[in-house]
C-alpha positions in Angstrom: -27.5 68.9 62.2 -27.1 65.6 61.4 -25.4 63.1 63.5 -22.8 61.0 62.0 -23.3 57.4 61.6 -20.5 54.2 61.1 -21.7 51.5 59.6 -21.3 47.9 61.3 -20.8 43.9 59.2 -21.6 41.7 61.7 -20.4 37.8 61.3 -22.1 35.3 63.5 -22.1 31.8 64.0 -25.6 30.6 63.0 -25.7 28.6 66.7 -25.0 31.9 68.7 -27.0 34.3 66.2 -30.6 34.3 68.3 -28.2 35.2 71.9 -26.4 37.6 70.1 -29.7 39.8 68.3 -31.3 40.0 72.4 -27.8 41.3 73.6 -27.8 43.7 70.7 -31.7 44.6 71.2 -30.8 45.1 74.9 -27.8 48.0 73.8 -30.6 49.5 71.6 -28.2 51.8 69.6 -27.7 50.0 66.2 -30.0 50.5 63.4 -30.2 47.5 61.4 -30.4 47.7 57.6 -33.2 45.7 55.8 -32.6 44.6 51.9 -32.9 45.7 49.2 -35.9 43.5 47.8 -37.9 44.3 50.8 -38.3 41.8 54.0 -40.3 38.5 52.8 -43.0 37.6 55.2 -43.0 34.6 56.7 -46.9 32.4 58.1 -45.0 33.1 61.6 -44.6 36.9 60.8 -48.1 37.5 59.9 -49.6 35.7 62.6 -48.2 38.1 64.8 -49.1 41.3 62.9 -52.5 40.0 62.8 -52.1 39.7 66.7 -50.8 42.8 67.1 -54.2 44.1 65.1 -56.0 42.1 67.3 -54.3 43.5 70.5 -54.3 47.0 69.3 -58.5 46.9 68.5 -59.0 45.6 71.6 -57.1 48.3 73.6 -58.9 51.2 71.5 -62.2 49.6 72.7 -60.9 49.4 76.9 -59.6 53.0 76.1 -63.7 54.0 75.1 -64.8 53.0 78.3 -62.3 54.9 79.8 -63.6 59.0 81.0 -61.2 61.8 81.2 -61.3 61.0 85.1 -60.8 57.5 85.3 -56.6 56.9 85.7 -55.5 53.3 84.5 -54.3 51.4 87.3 -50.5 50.7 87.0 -49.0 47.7 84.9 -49.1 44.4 87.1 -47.7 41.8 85.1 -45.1 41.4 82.0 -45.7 37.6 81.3 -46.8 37.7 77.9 -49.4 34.5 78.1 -50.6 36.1 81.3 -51.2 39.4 79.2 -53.0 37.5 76.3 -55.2 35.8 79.3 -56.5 39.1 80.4 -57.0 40.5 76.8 -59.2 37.0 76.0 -61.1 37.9 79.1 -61.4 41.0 78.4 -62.9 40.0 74.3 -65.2 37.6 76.0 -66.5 40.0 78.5 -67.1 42.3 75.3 -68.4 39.7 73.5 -71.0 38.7 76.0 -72.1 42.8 76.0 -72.8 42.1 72.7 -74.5 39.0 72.9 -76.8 41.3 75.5 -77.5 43.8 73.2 -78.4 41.9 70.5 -80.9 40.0 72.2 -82.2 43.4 73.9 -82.7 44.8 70.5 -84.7 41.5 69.2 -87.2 41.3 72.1 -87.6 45.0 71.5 -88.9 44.7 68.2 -90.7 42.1 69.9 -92.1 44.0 71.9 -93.2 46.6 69.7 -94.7 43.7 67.5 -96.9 42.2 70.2 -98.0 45.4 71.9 -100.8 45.6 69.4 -102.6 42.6 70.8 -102.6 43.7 74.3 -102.2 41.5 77.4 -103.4 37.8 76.3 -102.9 34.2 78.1 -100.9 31.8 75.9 -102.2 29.4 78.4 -105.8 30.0 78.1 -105.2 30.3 74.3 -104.2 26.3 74.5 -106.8 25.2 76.8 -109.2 26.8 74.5 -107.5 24.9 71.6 -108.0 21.5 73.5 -111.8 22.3 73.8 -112.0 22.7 70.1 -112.0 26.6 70.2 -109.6 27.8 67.3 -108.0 31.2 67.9 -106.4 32.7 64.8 -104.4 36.2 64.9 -104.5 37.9 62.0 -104.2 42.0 59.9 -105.2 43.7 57.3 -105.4 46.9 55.9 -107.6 49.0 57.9 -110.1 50.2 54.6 -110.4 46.8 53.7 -111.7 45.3 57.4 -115.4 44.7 57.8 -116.7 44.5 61.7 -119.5 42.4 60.9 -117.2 39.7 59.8 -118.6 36.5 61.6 -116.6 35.4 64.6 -114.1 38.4 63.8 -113.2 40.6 67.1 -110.6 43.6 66.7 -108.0 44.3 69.2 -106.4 47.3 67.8 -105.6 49.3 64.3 -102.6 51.4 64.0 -104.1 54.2 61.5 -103.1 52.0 58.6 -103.9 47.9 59.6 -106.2 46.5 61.6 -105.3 44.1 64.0 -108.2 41.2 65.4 -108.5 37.4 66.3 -111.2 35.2 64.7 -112.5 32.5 66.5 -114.1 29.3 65.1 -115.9 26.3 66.6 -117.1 23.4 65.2 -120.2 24.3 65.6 -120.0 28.1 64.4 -117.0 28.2 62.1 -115.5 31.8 61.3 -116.2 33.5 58.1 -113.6 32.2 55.5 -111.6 36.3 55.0 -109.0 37.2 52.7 -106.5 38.5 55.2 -102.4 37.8 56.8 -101.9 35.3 59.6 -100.1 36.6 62.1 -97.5 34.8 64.4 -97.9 34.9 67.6 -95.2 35.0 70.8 -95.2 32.3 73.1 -95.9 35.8 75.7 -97.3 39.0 75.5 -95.7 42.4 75.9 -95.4 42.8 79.2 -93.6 39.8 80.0 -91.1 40.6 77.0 -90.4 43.6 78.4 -90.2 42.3 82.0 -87.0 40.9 80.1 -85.8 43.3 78.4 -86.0 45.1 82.2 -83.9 42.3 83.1 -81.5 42.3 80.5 -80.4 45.6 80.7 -80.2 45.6 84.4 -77.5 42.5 83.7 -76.1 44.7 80.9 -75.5 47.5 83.1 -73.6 45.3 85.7 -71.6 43.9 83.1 -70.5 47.4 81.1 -69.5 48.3 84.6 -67.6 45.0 85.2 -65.9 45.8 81.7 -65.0 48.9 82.5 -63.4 48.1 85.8 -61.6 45.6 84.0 -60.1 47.8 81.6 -59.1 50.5 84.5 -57.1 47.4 86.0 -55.7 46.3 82.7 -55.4 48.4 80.1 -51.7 49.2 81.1 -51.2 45.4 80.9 -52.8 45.4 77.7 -50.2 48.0 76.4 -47.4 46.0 77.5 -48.6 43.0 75.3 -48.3 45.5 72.6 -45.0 46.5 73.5 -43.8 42.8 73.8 -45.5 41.8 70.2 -43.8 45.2 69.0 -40.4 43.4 70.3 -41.9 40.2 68.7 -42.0 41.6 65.3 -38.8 43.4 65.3 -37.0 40.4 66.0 -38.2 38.7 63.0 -37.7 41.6 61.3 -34.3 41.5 62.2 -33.9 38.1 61.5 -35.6 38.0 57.9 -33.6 41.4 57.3 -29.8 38.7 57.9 -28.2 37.4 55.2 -26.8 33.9 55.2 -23.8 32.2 54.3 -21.0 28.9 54.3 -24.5 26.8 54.2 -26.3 28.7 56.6 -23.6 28.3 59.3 -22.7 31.9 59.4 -25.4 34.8 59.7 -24.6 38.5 57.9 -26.2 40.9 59.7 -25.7 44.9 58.8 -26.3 48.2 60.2 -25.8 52.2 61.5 -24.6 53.5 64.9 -24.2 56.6 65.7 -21.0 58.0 67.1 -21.8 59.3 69.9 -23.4 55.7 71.0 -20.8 53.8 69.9 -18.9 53.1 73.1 -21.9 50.6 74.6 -22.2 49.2 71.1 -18.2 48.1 71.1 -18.4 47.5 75.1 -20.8 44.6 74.1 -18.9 43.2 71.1 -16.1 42.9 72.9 -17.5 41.2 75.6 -19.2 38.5 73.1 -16.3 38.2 71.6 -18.2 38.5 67.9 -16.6 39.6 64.6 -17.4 42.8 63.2 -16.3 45.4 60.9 -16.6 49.2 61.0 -16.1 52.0 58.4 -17.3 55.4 57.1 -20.6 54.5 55.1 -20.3 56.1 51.3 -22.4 58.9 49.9 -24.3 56.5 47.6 -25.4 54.3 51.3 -28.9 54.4 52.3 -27.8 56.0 55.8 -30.5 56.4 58.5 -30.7 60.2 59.6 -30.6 61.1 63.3 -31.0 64.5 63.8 -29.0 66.5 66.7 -30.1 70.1 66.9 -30.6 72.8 69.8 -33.4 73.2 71.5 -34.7 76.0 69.5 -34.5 74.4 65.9 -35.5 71.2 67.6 -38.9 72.7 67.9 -39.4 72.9 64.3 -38.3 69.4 63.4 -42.2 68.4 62.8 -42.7 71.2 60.2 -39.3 69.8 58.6 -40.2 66.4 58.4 -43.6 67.1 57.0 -41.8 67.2 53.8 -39.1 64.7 54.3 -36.0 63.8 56.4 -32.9 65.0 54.5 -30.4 62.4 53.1 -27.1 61.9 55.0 -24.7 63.5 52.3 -26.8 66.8 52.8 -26.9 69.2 55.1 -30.0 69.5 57.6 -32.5 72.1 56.6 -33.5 72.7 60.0 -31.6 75.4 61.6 -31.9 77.2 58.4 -35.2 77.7 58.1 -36.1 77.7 61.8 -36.0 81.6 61.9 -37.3 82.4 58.5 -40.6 80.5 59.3 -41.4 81.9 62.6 -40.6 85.4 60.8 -43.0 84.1 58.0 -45.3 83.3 60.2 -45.6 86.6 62.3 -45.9 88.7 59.4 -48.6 86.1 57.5 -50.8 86.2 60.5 -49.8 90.0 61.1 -51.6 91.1 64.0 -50.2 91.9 67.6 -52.9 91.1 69.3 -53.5 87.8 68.1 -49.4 87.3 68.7 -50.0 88.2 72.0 -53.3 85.7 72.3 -50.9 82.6 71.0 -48.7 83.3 73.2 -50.2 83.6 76.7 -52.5 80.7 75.5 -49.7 78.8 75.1 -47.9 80.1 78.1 -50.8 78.8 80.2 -51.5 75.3 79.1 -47.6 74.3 78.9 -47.1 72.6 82.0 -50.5 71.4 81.7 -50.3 69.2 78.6 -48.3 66.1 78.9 -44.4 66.3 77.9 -44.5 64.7 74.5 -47.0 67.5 73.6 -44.9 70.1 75.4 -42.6 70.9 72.4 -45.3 72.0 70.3 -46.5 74.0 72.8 -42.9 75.6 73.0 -42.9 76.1 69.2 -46.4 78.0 69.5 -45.2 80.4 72.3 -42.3 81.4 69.6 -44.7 81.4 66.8 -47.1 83.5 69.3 -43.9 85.9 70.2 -42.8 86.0 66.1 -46.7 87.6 65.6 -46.7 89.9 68.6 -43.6 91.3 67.0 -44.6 91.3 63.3 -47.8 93.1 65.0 -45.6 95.8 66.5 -43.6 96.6 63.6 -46.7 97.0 61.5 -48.5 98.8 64.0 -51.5 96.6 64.0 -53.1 95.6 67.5 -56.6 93.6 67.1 -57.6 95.1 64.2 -56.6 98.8 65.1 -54.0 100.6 63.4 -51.8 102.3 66.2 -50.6 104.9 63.8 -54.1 106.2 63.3 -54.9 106.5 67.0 -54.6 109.2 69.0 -53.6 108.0 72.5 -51.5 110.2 74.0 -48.8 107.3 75.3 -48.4 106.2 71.4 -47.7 110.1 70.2 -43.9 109.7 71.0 -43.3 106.3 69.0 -46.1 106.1 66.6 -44.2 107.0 63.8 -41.8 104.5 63.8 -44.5 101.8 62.9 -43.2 99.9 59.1 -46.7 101.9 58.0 -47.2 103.6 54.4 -48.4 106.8 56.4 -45.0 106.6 57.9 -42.4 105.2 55.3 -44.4 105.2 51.7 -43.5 108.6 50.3 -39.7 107.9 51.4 -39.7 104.4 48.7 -41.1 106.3 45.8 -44.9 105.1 46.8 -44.0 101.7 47.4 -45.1 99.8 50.7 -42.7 99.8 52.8 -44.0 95.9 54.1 -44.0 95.0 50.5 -40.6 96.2 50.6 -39.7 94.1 53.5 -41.5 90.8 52.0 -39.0 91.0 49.1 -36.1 92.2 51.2 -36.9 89.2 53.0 -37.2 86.7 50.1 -33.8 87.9 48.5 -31.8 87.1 51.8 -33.8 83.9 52.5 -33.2 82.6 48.3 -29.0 83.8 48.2 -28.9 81.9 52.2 -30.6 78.8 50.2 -27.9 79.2 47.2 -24.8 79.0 49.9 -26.3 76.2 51.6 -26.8 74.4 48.5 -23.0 75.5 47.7 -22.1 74.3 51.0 -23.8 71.2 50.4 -21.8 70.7 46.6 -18.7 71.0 48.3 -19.5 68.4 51.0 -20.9 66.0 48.9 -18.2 66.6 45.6 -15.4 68.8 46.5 -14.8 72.7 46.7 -14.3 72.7 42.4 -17.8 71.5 41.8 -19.1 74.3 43.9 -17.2 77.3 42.2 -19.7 78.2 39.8 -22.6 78.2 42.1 -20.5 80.8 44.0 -20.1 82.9 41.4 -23.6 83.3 41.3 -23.9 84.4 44.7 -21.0 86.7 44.5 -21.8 87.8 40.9 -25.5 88.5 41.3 -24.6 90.1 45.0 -22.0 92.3 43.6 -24.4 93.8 41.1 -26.3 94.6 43.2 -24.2 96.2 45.6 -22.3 97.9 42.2 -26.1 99.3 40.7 -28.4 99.3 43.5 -26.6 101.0 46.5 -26.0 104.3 44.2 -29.8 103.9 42.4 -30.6 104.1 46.8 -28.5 107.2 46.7 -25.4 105.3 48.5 -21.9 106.7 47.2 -19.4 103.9 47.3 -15.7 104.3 46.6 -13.8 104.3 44.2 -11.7 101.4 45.1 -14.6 99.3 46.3 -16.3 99.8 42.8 -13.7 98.5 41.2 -13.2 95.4 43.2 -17.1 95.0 43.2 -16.5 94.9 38.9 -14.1 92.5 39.5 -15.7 90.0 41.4 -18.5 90.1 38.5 -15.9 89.5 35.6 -14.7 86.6 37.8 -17.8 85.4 38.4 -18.8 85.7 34.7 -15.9 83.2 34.4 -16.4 80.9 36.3 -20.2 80.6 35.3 -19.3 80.5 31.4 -16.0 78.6 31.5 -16.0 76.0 34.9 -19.8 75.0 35.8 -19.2 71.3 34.5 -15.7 70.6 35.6 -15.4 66.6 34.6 -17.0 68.1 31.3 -12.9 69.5 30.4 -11.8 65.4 29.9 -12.4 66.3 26.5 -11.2 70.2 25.7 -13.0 70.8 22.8 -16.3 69.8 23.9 -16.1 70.6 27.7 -15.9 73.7 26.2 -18.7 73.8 24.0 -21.2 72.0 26.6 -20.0 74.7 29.6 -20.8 77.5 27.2 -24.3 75.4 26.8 -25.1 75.5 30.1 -24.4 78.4 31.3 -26.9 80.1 28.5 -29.2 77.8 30.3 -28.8 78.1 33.5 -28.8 82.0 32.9 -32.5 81.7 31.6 -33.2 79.4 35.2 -31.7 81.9 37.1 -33.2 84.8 35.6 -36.7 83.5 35.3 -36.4 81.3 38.8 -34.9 84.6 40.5 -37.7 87.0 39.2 -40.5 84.3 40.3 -39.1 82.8 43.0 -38.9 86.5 44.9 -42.4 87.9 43.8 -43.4 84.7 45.8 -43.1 86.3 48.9 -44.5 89.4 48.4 -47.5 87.2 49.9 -45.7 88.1 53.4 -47.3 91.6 52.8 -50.6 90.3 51.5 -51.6 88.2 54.1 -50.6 90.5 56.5 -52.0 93.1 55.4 -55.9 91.5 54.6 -56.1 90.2 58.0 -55.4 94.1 59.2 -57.9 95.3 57.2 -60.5 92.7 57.8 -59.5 92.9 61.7 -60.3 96.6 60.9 -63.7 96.1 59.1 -64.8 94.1 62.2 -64.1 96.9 64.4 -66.0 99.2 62.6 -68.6 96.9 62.0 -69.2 96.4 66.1 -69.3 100.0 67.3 -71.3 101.1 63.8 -73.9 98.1 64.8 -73.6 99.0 68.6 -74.4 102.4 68.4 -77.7 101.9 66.7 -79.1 99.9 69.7 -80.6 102.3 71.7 -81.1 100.0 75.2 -78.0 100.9 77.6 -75.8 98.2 78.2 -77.2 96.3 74.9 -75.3 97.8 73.1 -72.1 96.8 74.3 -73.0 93.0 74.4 -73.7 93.9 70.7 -70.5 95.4 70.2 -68.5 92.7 72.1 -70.8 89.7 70.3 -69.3 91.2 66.8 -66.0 91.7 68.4 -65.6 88.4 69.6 -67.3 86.3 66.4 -65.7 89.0 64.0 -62.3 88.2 65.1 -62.5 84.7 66.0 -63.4 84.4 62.6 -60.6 86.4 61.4 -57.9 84.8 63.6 -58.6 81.3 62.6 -58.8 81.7 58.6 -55.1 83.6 59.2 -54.3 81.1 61.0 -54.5 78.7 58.4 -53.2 81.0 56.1 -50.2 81.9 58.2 -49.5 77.9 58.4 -49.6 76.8 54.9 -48.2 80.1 52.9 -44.6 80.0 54.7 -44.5 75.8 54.3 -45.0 76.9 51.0 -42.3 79.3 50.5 -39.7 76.6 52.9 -41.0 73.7 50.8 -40.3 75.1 47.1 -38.8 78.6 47.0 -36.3 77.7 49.5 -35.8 73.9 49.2 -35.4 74.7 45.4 -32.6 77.0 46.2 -31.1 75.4 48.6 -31.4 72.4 46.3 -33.0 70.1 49.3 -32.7 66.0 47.9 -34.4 64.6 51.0 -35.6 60.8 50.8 -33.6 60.2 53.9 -35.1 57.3 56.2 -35.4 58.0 60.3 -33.0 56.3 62.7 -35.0 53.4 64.6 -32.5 51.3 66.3 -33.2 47.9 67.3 -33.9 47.8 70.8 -36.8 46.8 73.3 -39.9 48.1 73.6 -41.4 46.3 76.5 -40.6 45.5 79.9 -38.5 41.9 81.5 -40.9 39.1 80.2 
């Protein structure tokens, strides 16, 4: 359900306006509403978000360093220049890895560059040089080198260039060549990579040092965040206050819920500051807080995947709680794999952390929902318990939903095909009352008359044709009521489905007759599809049977064909395994998306689901004391 809101006009005296936003942060229970045009950014405002960029980059690279083993060590400051000290250490500690690296990375192409010429003496090379004995490094390709070349000596080729020096003196001056100068390194390879040696010895020391530093900090680093977060949402706050009497008296606006309205007041009061409270209207953009059981709370996520409902509606939660854990059982349709969910689930629970544990929660239900849907369709990893002939499954075998056991009895119909639309028909007329209950909340009981008598007139029908086509007698007396409720119905649907339209008698009239030939076509055509939608319950189910099935065959058909004993069973268990690993996670997908699919249009449709609604976030602190 969803909580009910008041909505709060605050009135403050610009002088007291910044006291009075931390004494409302520190309540935390009010959220405040922003306008209409959007909040304008101010230089200040964006310096911070960019911060807060900043701040968050640089926590996702400490949280790299960090292994699955290494455990943060706990906050030890909340000053927030302190924290932004530590963070600029941190940067320039990264920055200086860097800085490493790069330079590693040059001298290694270095390296690799001056390798070719061997161990040389740049000394020697100049002392030559002073005695008039020029030295010249230079490559070509190796087809085009000639080693008679006068005063030419090769050092090395590579497959494709030659490498060689040529030496002139004035006396003997090298043959003039065609061929590239090479330039030389002020050291040859092996002192570059003496250090490189020592640069990644000093990098190593100082990715430790980094990391260390981020096991120290990184909680610190998080409350930085935290206290930007707090930053930002009291500009927010202040950008989202209107002003007025010259910019003496601040207008500030917002929801509480009722249930936290009691620390709210106690701190008005105590400030002394004017306020005014009231009932927000239907047409208010109302933030939604949502206050369900622990059981529908589960399946909040899968709800707000579409969207939050919008206060003057009802929330869908509850309602389709049970139909998509029942969708989902009979979509993925095989005990076994039920029964895998569910101890998998079972077993991790109190492993994972607590924000994680309600999805957890909502796969052991999911897990139970198959293991059930598994049972009733006699279908157990593939195997189809009706088939079998154990002698502990001969008493209660035939009471498996199987066509072996129930086909003949429908007139050759399935009888899980049966069930899907047997489900869809109760799921669609639950949708219509909700969406009648949801008229009559929003508008008044008369506005909801005429989707009534759809319910009651198409139910009736049904119960007046269907129930004696089934081979039900009904009574006289019931029959007769049962016509009844149809004419009335008929009515109401013909004569009252626009009431405001009967301001003007002649043509309220005419335009109810109008649409209720149109909404006839909708409901007939919407019904029809709406309802064959979910015979892909059955469908679902039923292919990942049969493919669990073919898998089965498939092992012990492939097994018994390896003649080596004991092969043959790692055969069989190696197709067993892949086959319905492969199996279980395409249903899984399957059973995820198809009963979204029937929740987010067959039933939303029906239930006629508005959404749009915006998530309660009151204003309060993040972070801790500054």
């Amino acid at each position: 359900m969803i909580s009910r809101m008041t909505r709060y006009d605050f009135l403050v005296f610009h002088a007291e306006y910044n006291s009075f936003l931390k004494k409302l942060r520190d309540v935390g229970v009010l959220h405040v509403t922003q306008p209409n045009e959007g909040i304008q950014e101010t230089d200040e405002l964006l310096q911070k978000m960019q911060l807060k960029s900043a701040v968050s980059r640089t926590i996702e690279h400490a949280k790299a360093l960090l292994s699955k083993e290494d455990s943060p060590s706990v906050r030890s400051t909340s000053v927030f220049d302190e924290g932004i000290a530590l963070i600029n250490d941190f940067d320039s500690k990264e920055a200086e890895i860097n800085r490493i690296k790069t330079e590693i990375n040059a001298l290694c192409s270095l390296s690799a560059q001056m390798s070719v010429w061997g161990v040389f003496s740049p000394e020697r090379l100049a002392t030559l040089a002073e005695n008039g004995i020029k030295v010249d490094f230079q490559s070509c390709p190796i087809a085009r080198f000639n080693p008679e070349w006068k005063g030419v000596f090769e050092i090395s080729n590579n497959g494709a260039t030659t490498f060689f020096v040529k030496v002139s003196t004035p006396s003997e001056p090298a043959e003039d060549i065609e061929a590239d100068s090479v330039q030389m390194a002020n050291r040859d390879y092996k002192h570059i990579d003496e250090e490189i040696a020592k640069l990644k010895s000093e990098l190593s020391s100082c990715e430790n040092e980094l990391k260390q530093f981020a096991i120290a900090n990184l909680e610190n680093f998080n409350e930085v965040l935290l206290q930007i977060d707090d930053l930002i949402n009291f500009d927010n706050v202040l950008l989202s206050t209107a002003h007025a009497a010259e910019n003496t008296v601040m207008l500030l606006e917002g929801y509480c819920p009722d249930e936290c309205q009691d620390a709210l007041k106690t701190m008005l009061e105590t400030e002394g500051v004017y306020y005014e409270s009231h009932q927000p209207k239907l047409t208010d953009n109302v933030p939604i807080k949502l206050k369900n059981n622990a059981f529908s709370r589960l399946f909040e996520p899968i709800m707000k995947l579409y969207s939050l409902p919008n206060y003057s509606e009802l929330d869908p939660t509850p309602f389709i709680a049970p139909f998509f854990m029942l969708f989902f059982g009979l979509c993925l349709g095989d005990g076994g794999y039920g029964l895998i969910i569910l101890l998998l689930c079972t077993l991790i629970k109190n492993k994972v952390s607590s924000g994680k544990r309600d999805l957890i929660s909502l796969g052991q239900w999911l897990g139970a929902a198959t293991l059930f849907a598994g049972l009733l369709t006699g279908s157990f990893f593939g195997v189809s318990l009706d088939s079998v002939t154990w002698p502990w499954l001969a008493n209660i075998k035939h009471y498996f939903l199987t066509d072996a056991n129930y086909k003949a009895q429908l007139g050759g119909y399935s009888p899980m095909m049966i069930l899907a639309v047997v489900i869809g028909l109760v799921q669609i007329f639950f949708g219509m009352a909700v969406n009648s209950a949801k008229i009559i909340k929003q508008h008044g009981i008369k506005y909801a008359l005429a989707p009534i008598a759809w319910i009651t007139g198409l139910l009736g029908t049904a119960a007046c044709y269907g129930l004696p086509a089934l081979g039900i007698a009904i009574p006289v007396i019931l029959n007769y009521i049962f016509y009844a409720l149809i004419a009335l119905s008929v009515l109401l649907i013909v004569l009252y489905n626009s009431p405001d339209s009967y301001s003007n008698p002649v043509g309220g009239f005419f335009k109810n007759i109008g649409s209720a030939l149109w909404a006839t076509y909708n409901m007939a055509t919407g019904l029809l599809g709406d309802t064959l939608s979910y015979i892909r319950l059955f469908a679902l189910g039923l292919t990942g049977s049969i493919l669990g099935s073919v898998f089965n065959q498939l092992a012990f058909q492939f097994g018994g064909m390896v003649p080596v004993p004991g092969l043959d069973w790692l055969v069989i268990l190696f197709i067993l395994i892949f086959g319905h690993s492969l199996n279980f996670g395409l249903n899984m997908i399957g059973a995820f998306v198809h009963p979204l699919r029937l929740t987010f249009v067959e039933y939303y449709k029906n239930s006629g689901f508005e959404g749009g609604g915006q998530a309660y976030n009151p204003f309060h602190k993040l972070s801790a004391e500054k």
